[in-house]
Backbone as a ProteinNet text record, in pm:
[ID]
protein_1_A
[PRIMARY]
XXXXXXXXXXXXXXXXXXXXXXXXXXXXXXXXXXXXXXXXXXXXXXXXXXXXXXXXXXXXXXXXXXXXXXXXXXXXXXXXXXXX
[TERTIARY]
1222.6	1234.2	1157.9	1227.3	1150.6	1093.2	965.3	869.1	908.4	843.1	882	922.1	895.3	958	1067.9	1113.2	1237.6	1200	1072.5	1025.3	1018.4	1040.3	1036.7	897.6	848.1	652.3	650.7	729.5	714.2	655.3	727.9	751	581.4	576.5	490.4	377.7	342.4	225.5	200.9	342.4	316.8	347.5	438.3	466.8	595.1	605.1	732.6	748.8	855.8	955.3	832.2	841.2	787.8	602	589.1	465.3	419.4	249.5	238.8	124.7	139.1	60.8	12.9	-89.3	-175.2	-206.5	-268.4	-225.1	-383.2	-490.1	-591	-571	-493.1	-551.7	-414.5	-276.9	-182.2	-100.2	-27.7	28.1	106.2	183.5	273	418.7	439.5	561.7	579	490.3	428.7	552.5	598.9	661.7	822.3	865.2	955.7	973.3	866.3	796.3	794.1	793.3	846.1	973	1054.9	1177.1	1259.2	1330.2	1333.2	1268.2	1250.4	1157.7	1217.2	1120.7	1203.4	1201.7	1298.2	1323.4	1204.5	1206.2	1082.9	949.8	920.8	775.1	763.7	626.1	584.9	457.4	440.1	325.6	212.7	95.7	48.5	-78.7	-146.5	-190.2	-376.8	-415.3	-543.7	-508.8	-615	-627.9	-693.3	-625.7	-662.2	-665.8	-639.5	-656.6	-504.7	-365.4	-239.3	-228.1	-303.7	-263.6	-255.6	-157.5	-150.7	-197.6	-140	-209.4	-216	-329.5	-371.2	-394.6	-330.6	-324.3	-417.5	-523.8	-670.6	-640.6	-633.3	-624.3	-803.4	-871.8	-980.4	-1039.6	-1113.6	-1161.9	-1313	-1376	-1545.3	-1575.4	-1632.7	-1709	-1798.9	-1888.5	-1960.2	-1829.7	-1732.4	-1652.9	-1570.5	-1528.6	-1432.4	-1526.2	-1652	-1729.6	-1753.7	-1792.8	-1768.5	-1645	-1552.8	-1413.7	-1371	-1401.6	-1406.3	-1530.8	-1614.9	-1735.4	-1652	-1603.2	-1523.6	-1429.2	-1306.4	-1190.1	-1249.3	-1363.6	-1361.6	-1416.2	-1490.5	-1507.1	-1373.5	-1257.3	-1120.6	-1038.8	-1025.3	-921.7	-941.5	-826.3	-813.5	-843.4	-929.2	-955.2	-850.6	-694.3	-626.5	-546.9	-589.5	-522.2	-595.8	-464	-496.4	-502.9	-601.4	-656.3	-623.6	-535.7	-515.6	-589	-692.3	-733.4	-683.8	-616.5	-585.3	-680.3
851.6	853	732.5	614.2	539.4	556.6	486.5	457.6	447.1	419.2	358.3	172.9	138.1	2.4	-47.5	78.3	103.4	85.5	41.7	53.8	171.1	228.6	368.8	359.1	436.3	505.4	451.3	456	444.7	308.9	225.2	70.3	25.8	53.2	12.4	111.1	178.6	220.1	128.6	54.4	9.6	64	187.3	208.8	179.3	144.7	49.7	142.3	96.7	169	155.7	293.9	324.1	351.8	384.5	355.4	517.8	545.4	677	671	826.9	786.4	953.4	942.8	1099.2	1096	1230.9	1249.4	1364.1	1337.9	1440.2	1481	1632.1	1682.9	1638.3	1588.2	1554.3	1700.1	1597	1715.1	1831.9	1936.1	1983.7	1917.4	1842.4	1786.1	1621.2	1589.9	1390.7	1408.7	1413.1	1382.4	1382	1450.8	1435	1309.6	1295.6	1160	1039.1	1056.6	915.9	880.6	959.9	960.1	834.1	688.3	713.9	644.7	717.9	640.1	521.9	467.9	440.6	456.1	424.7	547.4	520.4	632.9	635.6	671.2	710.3	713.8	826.8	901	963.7	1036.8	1171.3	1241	1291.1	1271.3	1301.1	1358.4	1484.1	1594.4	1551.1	1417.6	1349.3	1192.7	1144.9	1033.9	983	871.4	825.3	621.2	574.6	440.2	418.1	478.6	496.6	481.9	550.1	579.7	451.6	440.5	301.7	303.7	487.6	432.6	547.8	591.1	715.8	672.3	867	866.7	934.2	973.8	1026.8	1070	1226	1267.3	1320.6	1342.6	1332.3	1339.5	1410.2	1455.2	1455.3	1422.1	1470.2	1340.4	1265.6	1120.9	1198.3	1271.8	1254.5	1338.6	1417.9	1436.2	1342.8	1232.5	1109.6	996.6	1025.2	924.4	971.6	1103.2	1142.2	1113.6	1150.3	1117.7	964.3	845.4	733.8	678.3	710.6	744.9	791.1	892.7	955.6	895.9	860.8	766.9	647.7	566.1	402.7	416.5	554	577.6	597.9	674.6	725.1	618.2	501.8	439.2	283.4	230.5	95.4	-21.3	-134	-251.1	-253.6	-221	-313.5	-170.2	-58.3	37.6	45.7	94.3	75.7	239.9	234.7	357.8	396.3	465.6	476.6	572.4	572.2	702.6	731.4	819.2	834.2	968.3
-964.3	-819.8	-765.1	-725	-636	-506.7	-512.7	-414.9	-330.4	-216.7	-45.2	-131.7	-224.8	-241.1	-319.3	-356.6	-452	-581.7	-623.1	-741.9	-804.3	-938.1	-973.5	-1052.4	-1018.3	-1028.6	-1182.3	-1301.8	-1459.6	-1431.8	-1368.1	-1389.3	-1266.9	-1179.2	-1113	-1222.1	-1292	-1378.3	-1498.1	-1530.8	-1649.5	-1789	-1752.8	-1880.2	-1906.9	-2091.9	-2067.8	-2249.2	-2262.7	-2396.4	-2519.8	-2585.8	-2697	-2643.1	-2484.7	-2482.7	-2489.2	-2569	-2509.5	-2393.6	-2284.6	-2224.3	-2197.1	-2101.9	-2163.8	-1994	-1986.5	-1847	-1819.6	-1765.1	-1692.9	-1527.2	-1518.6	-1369.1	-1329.8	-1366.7	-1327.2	-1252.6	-1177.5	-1108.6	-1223.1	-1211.6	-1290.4	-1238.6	-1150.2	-1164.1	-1195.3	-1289	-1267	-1386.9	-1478.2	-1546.1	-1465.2	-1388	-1274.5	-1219.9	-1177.5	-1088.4	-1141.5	-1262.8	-1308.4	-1421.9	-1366.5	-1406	-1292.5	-1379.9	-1507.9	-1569.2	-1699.9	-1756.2	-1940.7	-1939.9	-2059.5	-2167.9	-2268.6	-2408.5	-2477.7	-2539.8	-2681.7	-2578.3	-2429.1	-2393.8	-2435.7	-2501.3	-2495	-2477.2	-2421.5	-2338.3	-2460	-2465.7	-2581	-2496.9	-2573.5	-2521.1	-2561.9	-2596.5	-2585.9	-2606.4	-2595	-2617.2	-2691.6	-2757	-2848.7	-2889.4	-3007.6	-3008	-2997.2	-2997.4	-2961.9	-2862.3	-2715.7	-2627.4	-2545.5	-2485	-2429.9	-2220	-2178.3	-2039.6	-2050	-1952.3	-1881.2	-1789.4	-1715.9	-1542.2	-1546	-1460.5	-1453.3	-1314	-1292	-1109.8	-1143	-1033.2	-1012.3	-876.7	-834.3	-674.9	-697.9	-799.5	-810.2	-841.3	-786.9	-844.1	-1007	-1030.9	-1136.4	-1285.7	-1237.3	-1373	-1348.9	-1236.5	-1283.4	-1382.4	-1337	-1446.6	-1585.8	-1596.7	-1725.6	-1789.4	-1768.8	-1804.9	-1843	-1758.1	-1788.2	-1862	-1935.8	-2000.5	-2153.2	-2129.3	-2271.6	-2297.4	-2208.8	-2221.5	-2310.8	-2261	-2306.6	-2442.2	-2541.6	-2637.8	-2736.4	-2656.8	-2731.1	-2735.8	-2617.3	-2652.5	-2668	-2715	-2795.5	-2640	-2648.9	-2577.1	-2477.5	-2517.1	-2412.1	-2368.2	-2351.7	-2293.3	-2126.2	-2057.7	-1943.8	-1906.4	-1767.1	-1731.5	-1585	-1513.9	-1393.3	-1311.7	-1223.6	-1137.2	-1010.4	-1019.2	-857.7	-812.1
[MASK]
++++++++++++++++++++++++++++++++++++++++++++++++++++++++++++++++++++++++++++++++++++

């Protein structure tokens, strides 16, 4: 479903074919939301040195820092980390 810019949410996050990406506090309909997406992505239930992006939802400044604290231990240099 595109944005107010006709961009569809996969592509403005950055995830692109064969990528996995892991998801904290996400809505129950985010996988909806970024339809469409492209082939081979897949949702993986932690993170790890695989994981290529995480979406991070988050409302508490001190468990969004824990969380990005634990994230930069689990994943690989060039994975990207989204907080909304």
């Amino acid at each position: 479903m595109p944005g107010y810019s006709g961009t569809p949410l996969a592509k403005k996050l950055g995830i692109k074919q064969g990528h996995a990406v892991h998801t904290v506090g996400a809505p129950p309909n985010y996988q909806a939301l970024l339809k469409p997406l492209p082939g081979g992505v897949r949702f993986e239930t932690t993170a790890n040195t695989a994981t290529n992006i995480v979406h991070l939802f988050e409302t508490e400044r001190a468990r969004l820092a824990k969380q990005l604290t634990t994230l930069r231990k689990k994943l690989a240099p060039d994975a990207t980390v989204w907080v909304s």
